[in-house]
Structures are given as structure tokens and as C-alpha cells.
C-alpha positions as CSV (number, residue, x, y, z in Angstrom):
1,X,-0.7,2.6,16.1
2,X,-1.1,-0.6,17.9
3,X,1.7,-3.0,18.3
4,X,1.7,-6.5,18.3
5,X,0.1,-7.2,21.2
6,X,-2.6,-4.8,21.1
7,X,-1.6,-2.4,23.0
8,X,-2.3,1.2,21.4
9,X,0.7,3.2,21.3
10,X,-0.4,6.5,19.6
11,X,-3.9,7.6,18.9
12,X,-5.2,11.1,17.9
13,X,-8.2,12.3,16.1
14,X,-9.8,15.8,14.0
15,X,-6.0,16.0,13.0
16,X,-5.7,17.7,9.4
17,X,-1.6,17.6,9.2
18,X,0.9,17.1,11.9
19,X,3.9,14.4,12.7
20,X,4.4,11.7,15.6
21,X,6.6,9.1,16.8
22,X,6.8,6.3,19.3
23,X,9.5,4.0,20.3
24,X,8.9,0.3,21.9
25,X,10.6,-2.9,22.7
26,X,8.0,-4.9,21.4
27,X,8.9,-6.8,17.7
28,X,6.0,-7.7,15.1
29,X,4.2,-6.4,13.0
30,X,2.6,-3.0,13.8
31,X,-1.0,-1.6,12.6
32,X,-1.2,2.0,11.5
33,X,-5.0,2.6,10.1
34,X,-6.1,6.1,9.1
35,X,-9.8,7.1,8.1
36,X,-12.0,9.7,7.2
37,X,-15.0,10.3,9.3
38,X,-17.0,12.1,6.5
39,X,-15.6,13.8,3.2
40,X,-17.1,16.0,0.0
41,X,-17.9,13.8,-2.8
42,X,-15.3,14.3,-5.4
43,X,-12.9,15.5,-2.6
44,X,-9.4,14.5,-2.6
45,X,-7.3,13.2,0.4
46,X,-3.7,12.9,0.8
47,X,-1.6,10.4,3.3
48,X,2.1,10.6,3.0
49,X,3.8,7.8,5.2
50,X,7.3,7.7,6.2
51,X,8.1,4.6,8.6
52,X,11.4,3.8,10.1
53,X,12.7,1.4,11.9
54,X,15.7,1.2,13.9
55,X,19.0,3.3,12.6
56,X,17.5,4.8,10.2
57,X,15.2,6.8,13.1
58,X,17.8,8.8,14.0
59,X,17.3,11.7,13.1
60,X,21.1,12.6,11.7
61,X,21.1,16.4,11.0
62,X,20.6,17.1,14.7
63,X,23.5,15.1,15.6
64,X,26.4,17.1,17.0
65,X,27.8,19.0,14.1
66,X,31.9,19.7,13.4
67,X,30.7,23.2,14.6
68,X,29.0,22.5,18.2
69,X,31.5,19.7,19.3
70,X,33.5,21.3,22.1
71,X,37.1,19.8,21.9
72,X,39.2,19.5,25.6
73,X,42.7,20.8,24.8
């Protein structure tokens, strides 16, 4: 991922599957590019992309639940 600027902000390579996430100040537009260094002829490949921005990053279910939420009588 490089940001605006130019600056990379997450690089990784031989991954198969796996997650990531980064957070910055910088606004703009942000380049994700993804590639295959060699592949079967007739292979398939498979990129599933979720990009948030903002509130919708939080990650909600791991919030403080009814259940965990210690209450000061």
C-alpha cells in the first residue's frame, strides 16, 4: 500500500492468504497493487478486497459487550 505521497505503508511478498491493516493521517488517494510472480496456465486466482475507511474500521464485535462492562455501584 502506498499513500499519497509515496510513502509505502505495508508491503509483504510469497503470501498465499492472510489479513493486514494500517492507519495514517495522510488523505488521498491510496494504491493497493497485487500480482502474481508466475502462475499455471489455466490456473485460477482469487483476491477478495475489503477496504474501510474511518468508522466503519472499527472493528464493533470486540467492543466492550453488556457482559464484560464492569458497573461501579
Amino acid at each position: 500500500v502506498t499513500s499519497p505521497y509515496g510513502y509505502t505503508l505495508h508491503e509483504n511478498g510469497n503470501v498465499t492468504v492472510g489479513q493486514f491493516a494500517f492507519t495514517t493521517s495522510e488523505a488521498g488517494n491510496f494504491l493497493a497493487c497485487f500480482w502474481i510472480d508466475s502462475a499455471e496456465k489455466g490456473s485460477g486466482v482469487s483476491v477478495n478486497l475489503d477496504w474501510k475507511t474511518g468508522i466503519a474500521t472499527k472493528d464493533w464485535d470486540a467492543i466492550a459487550k453488556k457482559e464484560k462492562i464492569e458497573v461501579g455501584l
